[in-house]
MARLUM-981155 format. One record per residue: z, y, x of N, C-alpha, C in turn; residue in three letters. Coordinates in steps of 0.1 Angstrom, whole numbers, plus 5000, padded with zeros to 4 digits. Atoms other than C-alpha are relative to their C-alpha. Layout:
# residues N
ZYXZYXZYXAla...
This chain:
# residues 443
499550015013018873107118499050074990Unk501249935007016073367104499049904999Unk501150125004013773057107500249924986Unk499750135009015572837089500250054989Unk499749905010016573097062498449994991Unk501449955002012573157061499549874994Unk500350135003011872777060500549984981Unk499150055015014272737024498950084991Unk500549925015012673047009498549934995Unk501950055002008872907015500049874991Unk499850105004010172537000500550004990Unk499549945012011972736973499050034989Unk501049985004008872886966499249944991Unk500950075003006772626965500449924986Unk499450075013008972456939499850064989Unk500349925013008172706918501850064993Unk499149965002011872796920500750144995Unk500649825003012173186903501150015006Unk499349974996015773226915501349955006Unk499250054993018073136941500850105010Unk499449934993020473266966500049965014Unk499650054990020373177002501250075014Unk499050004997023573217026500349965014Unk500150074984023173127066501050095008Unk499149994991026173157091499649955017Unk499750024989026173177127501150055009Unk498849944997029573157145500749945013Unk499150024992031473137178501050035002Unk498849995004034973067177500949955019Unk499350084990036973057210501550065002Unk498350045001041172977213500049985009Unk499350054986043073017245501250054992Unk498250015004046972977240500749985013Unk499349994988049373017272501949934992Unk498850055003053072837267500850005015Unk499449974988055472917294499350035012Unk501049984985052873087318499249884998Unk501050084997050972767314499149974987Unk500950035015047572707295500349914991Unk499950105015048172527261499349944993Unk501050095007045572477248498550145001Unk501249914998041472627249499249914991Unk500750055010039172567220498750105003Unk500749925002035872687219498749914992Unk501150055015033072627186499550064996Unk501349945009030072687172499849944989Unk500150055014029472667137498750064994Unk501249915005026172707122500049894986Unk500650075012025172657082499950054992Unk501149915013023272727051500950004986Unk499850015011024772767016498850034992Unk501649955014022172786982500849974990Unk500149955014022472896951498749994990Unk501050025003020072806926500150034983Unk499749965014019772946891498649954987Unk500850105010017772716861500350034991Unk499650015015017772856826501850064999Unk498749925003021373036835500749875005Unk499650144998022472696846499750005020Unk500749974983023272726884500749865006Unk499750084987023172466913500350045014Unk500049954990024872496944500549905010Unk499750104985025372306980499750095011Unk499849934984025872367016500549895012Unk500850104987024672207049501050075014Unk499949964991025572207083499349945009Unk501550054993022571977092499350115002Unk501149955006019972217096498849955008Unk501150044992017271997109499450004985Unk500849985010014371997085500749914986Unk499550115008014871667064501550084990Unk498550025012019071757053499450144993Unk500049875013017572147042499049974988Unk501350045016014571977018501049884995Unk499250075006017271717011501250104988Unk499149925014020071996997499250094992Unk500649935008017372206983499749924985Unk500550065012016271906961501850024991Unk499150075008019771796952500950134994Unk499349885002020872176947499550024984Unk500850025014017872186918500449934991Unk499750125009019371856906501150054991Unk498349965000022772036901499750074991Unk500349915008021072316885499149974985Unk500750035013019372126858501449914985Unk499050055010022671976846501550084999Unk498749894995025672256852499950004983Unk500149945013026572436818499050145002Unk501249884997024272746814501250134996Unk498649865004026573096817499150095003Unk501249884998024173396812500350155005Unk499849904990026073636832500449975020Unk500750074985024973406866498950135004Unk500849914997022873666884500050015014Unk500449994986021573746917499450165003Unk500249815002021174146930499149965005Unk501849894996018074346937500950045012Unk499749964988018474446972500350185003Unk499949824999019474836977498950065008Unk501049914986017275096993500650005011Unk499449964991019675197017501149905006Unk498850095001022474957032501250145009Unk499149944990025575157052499749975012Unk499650064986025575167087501149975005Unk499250024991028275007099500449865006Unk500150114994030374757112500150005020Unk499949994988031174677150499749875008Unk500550154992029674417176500450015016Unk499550044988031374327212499349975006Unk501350084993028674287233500549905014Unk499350024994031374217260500749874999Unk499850095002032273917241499449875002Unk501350094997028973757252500049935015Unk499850074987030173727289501750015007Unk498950014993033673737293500349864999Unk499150084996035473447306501249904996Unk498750045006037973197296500850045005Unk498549994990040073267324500750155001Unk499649855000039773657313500949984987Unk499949995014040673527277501449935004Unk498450044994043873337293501150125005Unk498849864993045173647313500150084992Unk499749935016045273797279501449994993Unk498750075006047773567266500850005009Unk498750004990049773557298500550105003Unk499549825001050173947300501250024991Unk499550005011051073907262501749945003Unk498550124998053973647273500750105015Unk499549924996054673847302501150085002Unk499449865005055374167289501150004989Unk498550005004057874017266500849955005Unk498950064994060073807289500550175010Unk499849884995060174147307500750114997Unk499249935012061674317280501050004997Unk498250015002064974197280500349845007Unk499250164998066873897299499649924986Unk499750095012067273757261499049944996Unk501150025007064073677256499749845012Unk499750104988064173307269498949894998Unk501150045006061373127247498750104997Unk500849975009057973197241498749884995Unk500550125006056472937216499050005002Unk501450045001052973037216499350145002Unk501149904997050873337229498549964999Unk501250045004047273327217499150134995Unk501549935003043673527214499449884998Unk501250055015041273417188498750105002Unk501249884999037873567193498849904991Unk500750035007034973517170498450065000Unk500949904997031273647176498749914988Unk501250085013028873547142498950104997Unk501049945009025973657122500049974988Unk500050015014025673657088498350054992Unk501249985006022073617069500249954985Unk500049995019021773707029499149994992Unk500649975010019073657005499949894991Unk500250075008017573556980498650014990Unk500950065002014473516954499750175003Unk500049884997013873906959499350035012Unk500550014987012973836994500350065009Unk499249944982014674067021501049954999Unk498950064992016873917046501150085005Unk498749914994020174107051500149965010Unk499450084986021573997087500650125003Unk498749954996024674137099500649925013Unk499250064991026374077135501350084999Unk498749944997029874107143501049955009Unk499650094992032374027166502150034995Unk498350015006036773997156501049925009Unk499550054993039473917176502050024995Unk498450015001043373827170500449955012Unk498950064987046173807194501350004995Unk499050075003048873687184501649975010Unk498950074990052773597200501050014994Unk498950055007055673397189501249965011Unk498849974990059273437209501149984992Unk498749985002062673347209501150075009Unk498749924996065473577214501449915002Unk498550094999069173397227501150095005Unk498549954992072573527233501149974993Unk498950085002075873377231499849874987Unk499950085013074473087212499150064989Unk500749975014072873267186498050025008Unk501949994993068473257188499250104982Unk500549905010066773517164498249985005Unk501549994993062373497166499750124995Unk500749844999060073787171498349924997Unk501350005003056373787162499350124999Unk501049895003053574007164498849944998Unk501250105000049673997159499850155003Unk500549915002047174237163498649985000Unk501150065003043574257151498850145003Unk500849844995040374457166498649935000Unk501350095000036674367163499450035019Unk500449974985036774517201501249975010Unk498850084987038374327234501350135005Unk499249964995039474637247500950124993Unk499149975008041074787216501849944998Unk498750075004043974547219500450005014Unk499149994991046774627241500849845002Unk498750124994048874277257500850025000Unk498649954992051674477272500650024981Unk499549915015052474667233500349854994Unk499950075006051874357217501449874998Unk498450114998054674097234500550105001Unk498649914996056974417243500350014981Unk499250015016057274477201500049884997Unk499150165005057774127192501049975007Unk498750004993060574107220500850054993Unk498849905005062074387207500349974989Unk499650055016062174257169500649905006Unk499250065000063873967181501150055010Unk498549984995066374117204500850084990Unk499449905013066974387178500749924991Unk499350125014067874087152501249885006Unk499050094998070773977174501250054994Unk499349905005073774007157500250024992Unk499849965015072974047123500649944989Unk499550065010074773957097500350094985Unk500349965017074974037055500750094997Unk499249875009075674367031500649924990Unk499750045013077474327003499150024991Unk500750005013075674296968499650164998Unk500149895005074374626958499050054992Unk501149975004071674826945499550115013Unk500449934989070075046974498750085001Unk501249974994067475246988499549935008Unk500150114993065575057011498250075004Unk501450004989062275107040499949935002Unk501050124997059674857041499450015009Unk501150034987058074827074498350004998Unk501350025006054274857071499549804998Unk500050155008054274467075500449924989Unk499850055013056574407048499650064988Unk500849955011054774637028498849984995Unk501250044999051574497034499949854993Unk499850135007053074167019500350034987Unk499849985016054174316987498850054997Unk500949945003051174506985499149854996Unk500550065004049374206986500349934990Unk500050045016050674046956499650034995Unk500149915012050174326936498249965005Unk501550005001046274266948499249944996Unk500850105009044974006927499950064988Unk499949915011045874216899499050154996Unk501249924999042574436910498949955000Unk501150085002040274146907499550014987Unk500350035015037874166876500249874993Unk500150155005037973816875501449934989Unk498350005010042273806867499850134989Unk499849965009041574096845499249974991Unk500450025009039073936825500549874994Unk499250125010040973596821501450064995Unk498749975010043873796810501549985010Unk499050074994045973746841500350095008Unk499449864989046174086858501250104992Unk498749915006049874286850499550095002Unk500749884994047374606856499250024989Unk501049965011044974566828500350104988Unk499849855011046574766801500350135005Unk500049844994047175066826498850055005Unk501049884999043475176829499950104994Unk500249885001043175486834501750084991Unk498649935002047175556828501250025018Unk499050004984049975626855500749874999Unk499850104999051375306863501050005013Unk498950024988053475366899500250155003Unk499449864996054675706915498650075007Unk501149874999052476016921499450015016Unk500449984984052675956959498849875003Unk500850084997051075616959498450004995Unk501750025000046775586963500049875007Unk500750124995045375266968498350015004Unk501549954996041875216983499649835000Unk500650134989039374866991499150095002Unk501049914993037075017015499549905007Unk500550064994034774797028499150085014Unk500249884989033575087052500850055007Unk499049954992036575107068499549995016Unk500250004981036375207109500549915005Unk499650174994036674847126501049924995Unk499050055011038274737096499849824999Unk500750164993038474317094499249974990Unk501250055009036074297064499050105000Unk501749905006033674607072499049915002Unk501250104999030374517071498850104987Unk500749915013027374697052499749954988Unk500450115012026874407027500849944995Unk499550075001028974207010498949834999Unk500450154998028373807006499149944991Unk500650005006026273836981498850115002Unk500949864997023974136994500050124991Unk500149835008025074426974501050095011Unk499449924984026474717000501150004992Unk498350014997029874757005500450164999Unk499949855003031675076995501850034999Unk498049914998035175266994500650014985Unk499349915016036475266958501650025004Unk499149925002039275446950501049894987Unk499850085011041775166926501250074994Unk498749935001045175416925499550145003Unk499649844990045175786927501050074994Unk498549915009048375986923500849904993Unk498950135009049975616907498749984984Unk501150065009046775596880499149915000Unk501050075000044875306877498750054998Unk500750005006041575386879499049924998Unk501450125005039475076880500249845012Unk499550114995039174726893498549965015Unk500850034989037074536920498649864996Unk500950105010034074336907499249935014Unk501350054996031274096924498950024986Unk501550015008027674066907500649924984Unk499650085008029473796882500750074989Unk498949935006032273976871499650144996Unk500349875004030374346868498849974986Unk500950035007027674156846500649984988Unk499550045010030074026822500850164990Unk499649835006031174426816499050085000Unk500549924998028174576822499850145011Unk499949914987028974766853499249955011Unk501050014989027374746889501749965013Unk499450054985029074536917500450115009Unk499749944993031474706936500449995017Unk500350024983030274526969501449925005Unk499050114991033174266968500049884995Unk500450175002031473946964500449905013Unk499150004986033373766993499949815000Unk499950155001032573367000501149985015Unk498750044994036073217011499649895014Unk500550104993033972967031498849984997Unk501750075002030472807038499849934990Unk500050075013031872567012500149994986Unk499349975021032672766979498750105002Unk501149905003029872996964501050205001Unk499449825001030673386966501150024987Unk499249955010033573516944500850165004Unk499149885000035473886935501049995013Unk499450024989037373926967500650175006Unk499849944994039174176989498850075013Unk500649994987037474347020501250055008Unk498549924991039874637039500950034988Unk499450005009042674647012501250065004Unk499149934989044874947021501350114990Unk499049845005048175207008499450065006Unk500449884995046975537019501250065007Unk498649964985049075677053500450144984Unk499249914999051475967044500050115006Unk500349934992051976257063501349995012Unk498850004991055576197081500049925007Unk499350154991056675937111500749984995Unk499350085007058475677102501650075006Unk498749944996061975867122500050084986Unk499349875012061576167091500149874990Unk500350085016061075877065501549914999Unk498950044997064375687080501350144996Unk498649895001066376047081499950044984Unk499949985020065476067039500749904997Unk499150115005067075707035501350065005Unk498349945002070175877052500749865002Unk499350135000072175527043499249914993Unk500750105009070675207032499449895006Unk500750134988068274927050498450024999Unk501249995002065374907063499349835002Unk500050194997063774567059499049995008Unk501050064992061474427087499649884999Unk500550155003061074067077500349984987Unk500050045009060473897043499549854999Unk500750145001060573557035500049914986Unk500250035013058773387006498950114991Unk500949925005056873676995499249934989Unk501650055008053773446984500249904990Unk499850045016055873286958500350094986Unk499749885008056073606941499249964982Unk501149985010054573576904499450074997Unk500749895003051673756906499650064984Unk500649965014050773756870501650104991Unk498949915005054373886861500450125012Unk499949924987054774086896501549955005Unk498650024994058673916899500249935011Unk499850074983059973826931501349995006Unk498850044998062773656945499949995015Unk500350024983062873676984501550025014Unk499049964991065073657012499450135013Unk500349954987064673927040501450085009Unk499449984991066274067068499550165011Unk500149864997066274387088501350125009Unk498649914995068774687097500750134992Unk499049905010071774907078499550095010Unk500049884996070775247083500850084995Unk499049925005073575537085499150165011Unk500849874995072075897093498749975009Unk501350004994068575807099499949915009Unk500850094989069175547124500449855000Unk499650144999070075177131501150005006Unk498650044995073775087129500049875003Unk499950154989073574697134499049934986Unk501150075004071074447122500449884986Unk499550015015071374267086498749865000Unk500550125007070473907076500949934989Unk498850075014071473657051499950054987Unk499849915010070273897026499249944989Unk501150065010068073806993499950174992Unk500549875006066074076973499149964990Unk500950075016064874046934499550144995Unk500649885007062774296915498649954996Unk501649955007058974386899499550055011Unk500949904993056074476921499850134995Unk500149845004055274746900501250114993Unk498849904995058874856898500250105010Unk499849934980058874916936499250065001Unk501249904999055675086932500350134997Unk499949905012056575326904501450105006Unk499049994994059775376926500250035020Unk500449934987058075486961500550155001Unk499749854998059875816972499850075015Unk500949894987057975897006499249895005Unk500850094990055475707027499950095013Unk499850014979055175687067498450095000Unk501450014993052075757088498949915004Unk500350124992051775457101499649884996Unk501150115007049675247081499049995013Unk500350144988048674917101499349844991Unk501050115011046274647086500849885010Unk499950124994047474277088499049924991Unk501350095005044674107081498850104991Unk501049945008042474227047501150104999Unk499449915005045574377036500950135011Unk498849924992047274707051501150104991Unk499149905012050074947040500750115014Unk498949974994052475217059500949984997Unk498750015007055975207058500250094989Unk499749965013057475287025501450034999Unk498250055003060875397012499550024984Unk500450095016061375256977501550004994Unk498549895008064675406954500449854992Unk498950095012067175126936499249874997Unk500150125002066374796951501349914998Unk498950045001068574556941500549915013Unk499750104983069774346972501949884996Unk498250125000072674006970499949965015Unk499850024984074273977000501649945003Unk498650075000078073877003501050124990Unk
């Protein structure tokens, strides 16, 4: 890929082209899935290809290959130029200067280079295993699955050094149904590690068993207003709402509910927010972002104060500030944009048992459904979820049928302890939360 990278720049060159971006991916993707003890399905893929960027007079052209024999890259280099001679011209288009220093980090599986399908199967059948194991009730399991991924990433542009970044990422995944007298409740887990032997099987199906045996049973509160504990997954889903609303890009069209609280208190004194692209085997570290500017830890909440938002090269230009290393291309086939990396609430200091014995009475919710129709631009949300009535700290019986309305940055402003146990699902993570006078309709 360093060839072919090398190849664009010299034909770039020669064009007399002053400023471009080039963007090369190399990626192995392999899927084993087990369905009742038996294999389901095995995928394994390689994906290699170039993106460019091309900047004319502020006027940029851009295309992306997955040929890379000679001919299709002097083919999209011309037609990338072509693009760039007729676009509109926007004079805060720009391309970074390379840093002195990049971070070191980031994690690579070398282990991932010779293990086995049939090690990558006994993964998933452990996973399925260890939840039928768990309880008689567990009588389905729909789909047990590892995901593994082992790429490289090469960045430049007219500046001339070549970033290159390896890495390696892996999900496991398991979906189960719970049965008794008739009634079936599902369980789910995931869990995400850029290393094989960071991820436990046994832990992974035994807690998704247990969320669906736990949810046998349950049935609705009456209407109220309540206190209420967010599970670090369902907090990790509100949280994400509220996270578009830290993009420069929503607060310069006018679309982030965040913008007029820079540099004011905006949610409760306990909540800090962070993106940290330096996070410890976090799923977006990495010393570079997608645009080659390094990747860094800002600080977006402290104490419940806004103090600032999350920029790429585009969006820090149009303010005069400096990229804060979250240029993030969604795919080979869109150009780089403002994006998340590790997007996290900051842990607490108590287990989630003292954070249950402060709720005293109330619910704690473990599932939410609908979340991602929330309106981010107003933060309101209408959602059903489900979970368990808590009476002195602990679980009296399990609670569905319920719906829950409010403001993201109500529930924020309205945090009265956090857990320890901040848990990333996916970019975004959170710990559990408890959160004072939600409103909850229920019967």
């Amino acid at each position: 890929m360093k060839k072919i990278v090398e190849f664009c720049q010299d034909v770039l060159s020669k064009k007399g082209i002053k400023e471009y971006e080039i963007y090369g991916l190399n990626a192995k993707n392999t899927v084993t899935q087990v369905k009742q003890d038996k294999t389901d399905f095995v995928q394994v893929g390689c994906y290699k290809g170039l993106s460019l960027r091309v900047l004319k007079e502020g006027k940029l052209g851009f295309s992306y290959t997955t040929n890379l024999d000679q001919d299709a890259l002097l083919d999209i280099i011309e037609r990338t130029i072509q693009e760039a001679e007729v676009t509109t011209e926007d004079r805060f288009l720009c391309f970074p200067c390379p840093a002195k220093v990049y971070p070191k980090v980031g994690f690579y599986d070398q282990y991932l280079e010779t293990m086995g399908i049939e090690e990558r199967i006994n993964f998933t059948r452990e996973m399925e295993r260890a939840a039928k194991e768990y309880s008689p009730y567990i009588k389905k399991v729909r789909q047990s699955q590892l995901k593994d991924t082992i790429y490289e990433i090469f960045v430049t542009n007219h500046h001339g050094k070549i970033l290159h970044h390896r890495g390696t990422s892996l999900n496991a995944s398991i979906l189960l149904m719970a049965e008794k007298d008739g009634e079936g409740e599902m369980g789910w887990n995931y869990d995400f590690s850029p290393s094989y032997k960071d991820l436990n099987p046994v832990m992974i199906g035994q807690q998704a068993a247990q969320m669906a045996v736990e949810s046998l049973g349950g049935k609705p509160i009456k209407t109220q207003r309540l206190n209420v504990v967010f599970t670090s997954q369902v907090a990790s889903e509100i949280l994400s709402v509220l996270s578009n609303a830290f993009l420069a890009e929503e607060v310069q069209k006018g679309k982030s509910l965040l913008a007029s609280y820079l540099g004011k208190k905006a949610m409760s004194s306990l909540v800090n927010i962070v993106d940290d692209g330096l996070y410890p085997k976090g799923y977006a570290t990495r010393p570079f972002d997608d645009e080659g500017n390094p990747q860094q830890k800002t600080v977006l909440v402290k104490e419940g104060v806004i103090l600032g938002f999350l920029y790429d090269s585009y969006t820090a230009k149009k303010e005069g500030k400096a990229s804060t290393g979250n240029g993030v291309k969604l795919s080979l086939e869109t150009p780089p944009k403002v994006g998340l990396t590790n997007f996290y609430l900051t842990a607490g200091s108590k287990d989630l048992k003292e954070v249950l014995k402060e709720l005293d009475k109330g619910l704690l919710v473990s599932d939410v459904l609908g979340m991602h129709t929330a309106d981010t631009i107003s933060g309101d949300f209408s959602v059903g979820i489900s979970g368990y009535w808590i009476e002195n700290g602990q679980k009296a019986f399990p609670v569905k049928g319920v719906a829950m309305a409010g403001n993201v940055m109500e529930l924020f402003k309205n945090v009265s302890s956090i857990a320890n146990d901040l848990r990333f699902w996916g970019h975004c993570g959170s710990p559990s939360i408890l959160v004072e006078g939600i409103q909850v309709s229920g019967i």
